[in-house]
N, C-alpha and C positions, 0 to 999 in steps of 0.2 A: 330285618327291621330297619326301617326309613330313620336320618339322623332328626328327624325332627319327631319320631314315636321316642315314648319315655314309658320304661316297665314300671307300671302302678299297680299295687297290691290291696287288698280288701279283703274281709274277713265274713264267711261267713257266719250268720247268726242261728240261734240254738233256734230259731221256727224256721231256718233255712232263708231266711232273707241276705240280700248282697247290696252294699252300698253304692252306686257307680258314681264316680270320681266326681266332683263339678264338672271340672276339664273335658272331661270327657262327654257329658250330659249339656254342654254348652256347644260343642263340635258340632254331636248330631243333633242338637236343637232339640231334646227330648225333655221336654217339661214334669211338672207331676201331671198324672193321669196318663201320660204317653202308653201305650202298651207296645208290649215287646214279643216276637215269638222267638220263641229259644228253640234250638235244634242243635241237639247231640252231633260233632262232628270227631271225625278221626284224632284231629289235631286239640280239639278242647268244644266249649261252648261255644257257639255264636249267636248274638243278640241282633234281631234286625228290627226296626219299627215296622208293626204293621199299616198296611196301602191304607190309607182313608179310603179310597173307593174300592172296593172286592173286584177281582179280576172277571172281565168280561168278554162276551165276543162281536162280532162287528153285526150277526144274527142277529144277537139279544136287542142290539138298540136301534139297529135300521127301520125307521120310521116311525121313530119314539118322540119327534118333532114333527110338530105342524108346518104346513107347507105355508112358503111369503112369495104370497104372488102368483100370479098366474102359471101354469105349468107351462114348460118350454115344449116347441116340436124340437125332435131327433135332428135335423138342420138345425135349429137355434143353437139346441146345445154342442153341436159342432162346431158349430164359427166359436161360440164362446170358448169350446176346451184347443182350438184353434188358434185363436187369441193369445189365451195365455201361454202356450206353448213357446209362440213367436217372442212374447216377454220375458218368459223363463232363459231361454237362447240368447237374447241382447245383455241378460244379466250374469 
C-alpha cells in the first residue's frame, strides 16, 4: 500500500448496500448515478466504472462516417501518408 492510500472501512448494510468514502468517490470522479461493475477477485472485491462507450472493433465502425471530399487516387494518398511521415521524423 502507497504512503499516500489510507485503510477506510464501511459497513455493510442489512439490503447489502456499501457506502464508498467521499474521498474516494471524488478520486475516481464517480458521482450519483455512476455504475460500477463489481468482480469477485482472489484478493477481495474490485469496483471499476463501467466504459460510457461498450467495447468495439475497428470492423464495427469502418465506414460508419461519411466521406469529406472527394476520394483520393492510391498516388494521392501516398504522397499524403508520405508527407506525414517526413513530419512525424523531423519531430
Amino acid at each position: 500500500m502507497g504512503a499516500h492510500e489510507r485503510i477506510v472501512t464501511t459497513v455493510v448494510s442489512t439490503k447489502g448496500q456499501v457506502i464508498l468514502p467521499k474521498l474516494i468517490r471524488e478520486q475516481r470522479n464517480w458521482g450519483a448515478g455512476t455504475k460500477l461493475i463489481v468482480e469477485d477477485t482472489p484478493d477481495g472485491v474490485l469496483l471499476k466504472s463501467v466504459p460510457i462507450f461498450a467495447p468495439t472493433t475497428m470492423d464495427a465502425v469502418f465506414g460508419s462516417l461519411p466521406p469529406i471530399g472527394p476520394a483520393l487516387s492510391i498516388e494521392d494518398m501516398n504522397t499524403v501518408i508520405d508527407q506525414e511521415a517526413k513530419r512525424r521524423a523531423r519531430d
